[in-house]
VOLO-356926 format. One line per 4 residues: their letters; for each residue z, y, x of N, C-alpha, C. Coordinates in pm, whole numbers. Atoms other than C-alpha are relative to their C-alpha. Layout:
A> Z,Y,X,Z,Y,X,Z,Y,X ~ ...;
// end
This chain:
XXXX> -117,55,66,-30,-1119,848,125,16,86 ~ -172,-33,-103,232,-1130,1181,100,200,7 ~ -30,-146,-48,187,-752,1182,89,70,-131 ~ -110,-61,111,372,-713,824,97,-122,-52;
XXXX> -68,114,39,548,-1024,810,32,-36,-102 ~ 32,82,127,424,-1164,481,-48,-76,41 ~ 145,100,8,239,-1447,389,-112,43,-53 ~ 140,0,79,-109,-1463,259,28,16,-135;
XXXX> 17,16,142,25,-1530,-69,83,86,-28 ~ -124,-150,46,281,-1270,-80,-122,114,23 ~ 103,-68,-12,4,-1066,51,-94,40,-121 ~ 148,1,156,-270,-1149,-248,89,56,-78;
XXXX> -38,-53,126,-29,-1025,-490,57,154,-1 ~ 9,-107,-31,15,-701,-350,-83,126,14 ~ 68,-76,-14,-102,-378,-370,21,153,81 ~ -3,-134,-173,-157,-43,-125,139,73,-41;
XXXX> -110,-51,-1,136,94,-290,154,-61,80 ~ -72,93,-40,362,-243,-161,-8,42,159 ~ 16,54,-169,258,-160,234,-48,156,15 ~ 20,-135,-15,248,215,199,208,58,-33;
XXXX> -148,-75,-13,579,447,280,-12,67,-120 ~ -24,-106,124,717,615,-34,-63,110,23 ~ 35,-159,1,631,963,98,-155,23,6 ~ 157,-21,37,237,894,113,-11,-70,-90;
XXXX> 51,56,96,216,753,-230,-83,89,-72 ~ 58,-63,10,145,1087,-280,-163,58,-60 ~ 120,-34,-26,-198,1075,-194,-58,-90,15 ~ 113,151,24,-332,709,-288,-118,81,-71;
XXXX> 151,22,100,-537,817,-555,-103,66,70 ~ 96,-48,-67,-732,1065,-384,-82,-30,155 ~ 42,64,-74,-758,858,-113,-93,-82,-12 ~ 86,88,7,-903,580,-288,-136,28,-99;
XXXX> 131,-80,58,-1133,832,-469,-58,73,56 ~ 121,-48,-120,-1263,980,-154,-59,-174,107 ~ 56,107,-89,-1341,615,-5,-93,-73,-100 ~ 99,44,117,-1526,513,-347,-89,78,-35;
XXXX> 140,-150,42,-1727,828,-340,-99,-34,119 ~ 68,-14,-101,-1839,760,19,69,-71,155 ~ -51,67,-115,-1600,618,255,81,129,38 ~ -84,-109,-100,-1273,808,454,33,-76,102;
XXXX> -103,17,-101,-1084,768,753,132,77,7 ~ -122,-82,6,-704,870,765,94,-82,53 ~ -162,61,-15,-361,794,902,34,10,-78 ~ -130,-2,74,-82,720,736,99,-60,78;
XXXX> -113,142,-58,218,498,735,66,-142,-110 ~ -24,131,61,289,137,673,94,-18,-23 ~ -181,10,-9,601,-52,595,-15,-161,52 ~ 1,146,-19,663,-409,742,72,-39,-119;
XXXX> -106,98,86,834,-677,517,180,38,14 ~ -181,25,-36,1195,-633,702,-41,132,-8 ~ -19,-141,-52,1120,-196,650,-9,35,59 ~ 41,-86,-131,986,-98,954,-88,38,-69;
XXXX> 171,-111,-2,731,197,945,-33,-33,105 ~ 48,19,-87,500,219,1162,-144,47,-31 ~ 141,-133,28,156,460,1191,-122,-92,-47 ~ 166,85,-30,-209,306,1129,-82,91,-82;
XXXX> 144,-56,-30,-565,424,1116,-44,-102,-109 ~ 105,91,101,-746,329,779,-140,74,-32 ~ 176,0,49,-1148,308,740,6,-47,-103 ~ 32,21,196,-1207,274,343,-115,57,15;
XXXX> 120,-51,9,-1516,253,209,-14,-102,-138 ~ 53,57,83,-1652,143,-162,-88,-130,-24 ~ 100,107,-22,-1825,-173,-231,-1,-69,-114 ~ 30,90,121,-1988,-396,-528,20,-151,72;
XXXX> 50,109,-8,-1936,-756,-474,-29,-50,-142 ~ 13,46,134,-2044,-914,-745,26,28,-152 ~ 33,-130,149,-2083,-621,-994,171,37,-25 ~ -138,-92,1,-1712,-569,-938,36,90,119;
XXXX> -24,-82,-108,-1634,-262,-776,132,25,69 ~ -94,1,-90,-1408,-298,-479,40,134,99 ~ 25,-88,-63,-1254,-67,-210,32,-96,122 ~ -5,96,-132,-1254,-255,159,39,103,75;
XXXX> -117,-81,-127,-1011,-117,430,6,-83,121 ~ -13,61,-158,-1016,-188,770,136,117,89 ~ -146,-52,-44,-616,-119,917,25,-20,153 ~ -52,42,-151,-527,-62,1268,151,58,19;
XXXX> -105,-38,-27,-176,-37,1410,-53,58,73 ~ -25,-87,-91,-161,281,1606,107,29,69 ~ -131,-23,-83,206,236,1707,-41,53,155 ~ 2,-9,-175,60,216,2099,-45,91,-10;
XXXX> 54,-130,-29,-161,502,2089,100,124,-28 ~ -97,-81,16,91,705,1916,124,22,110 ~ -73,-64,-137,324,663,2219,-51,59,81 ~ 118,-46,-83,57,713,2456,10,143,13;
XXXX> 7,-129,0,9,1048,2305,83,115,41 ~ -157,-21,11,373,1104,2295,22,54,155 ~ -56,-21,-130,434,1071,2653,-136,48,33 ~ 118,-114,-21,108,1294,2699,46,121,26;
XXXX> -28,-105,55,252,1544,2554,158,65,99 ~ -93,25,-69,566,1472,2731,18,73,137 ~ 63,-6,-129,407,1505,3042,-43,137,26 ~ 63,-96,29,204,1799,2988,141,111,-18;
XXXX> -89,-104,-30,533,1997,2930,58,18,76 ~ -19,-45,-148,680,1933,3194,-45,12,124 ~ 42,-68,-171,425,2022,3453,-10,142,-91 ~ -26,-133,56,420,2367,3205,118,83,10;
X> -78,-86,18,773,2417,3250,33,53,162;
// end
C-alpha cells in the first residue's frame, strides 16, 4: 500500500489497468492470458498515486478459489536493482573507454 500511495479501499476497487503506465496497456491481455494458461514472469511499469513510474517484476499465475477463476500476482519494486544495473553498466564503460 505505502509503495503506491493508496488505500486498501482505493486499492479493492481497482484494476491492473489503474497501476499500469499507459504505454504497457498494450499487452495486459496477453499477459493475463499467458499467466492463466500457466503462469509468466515479466517487467513492466507501475504508476504511484501522485504519477510516479517506477519498474517492477510480476509473477502471475492462474488460480480457482472457490470455482472462481482468479489471476494472483506477486509485484516487486525493482527501482534498486534497476540502478544497480545502471551504474554497472556505467562502470563497465568506463574501464572500456
Amino acid at each position: 500500500l505505502k509503495t503506491y500511495g493508496y488505500s486498501r479501499e482505493e486499492l479493492l476497487r481497482m484494476n491492473i489497468r489503474d497501476v499500469r503506465e499507459k504505454s504497457t496497456h498494450a499487452v495486459i491481455e496477453k499477459q493475463l492470458k499467458k499467466a492463466n494458461d500457466g503462469g509468466i514472469q515479466f517487467e513492466t511499469v507501475h504508476v504511484k498515486k501522485d504519477g510516479t513510474a517506477f519498474p517492477v517484476e510480476v509473477n502471475s499465475t492462474g488460480a480457482n478459489f472457490g470455482g472462481e477463476q482468479l489471476i494472483v500476482s506477486v509485484v516487486r519494486d525493482i527501482t534498486e536493482r534497476r540502478s544497480s544495473e545502471n551504474d554497472l553498466k556505467r562502470q563497465k564503460a568506463l574501464l572500456e573507454a
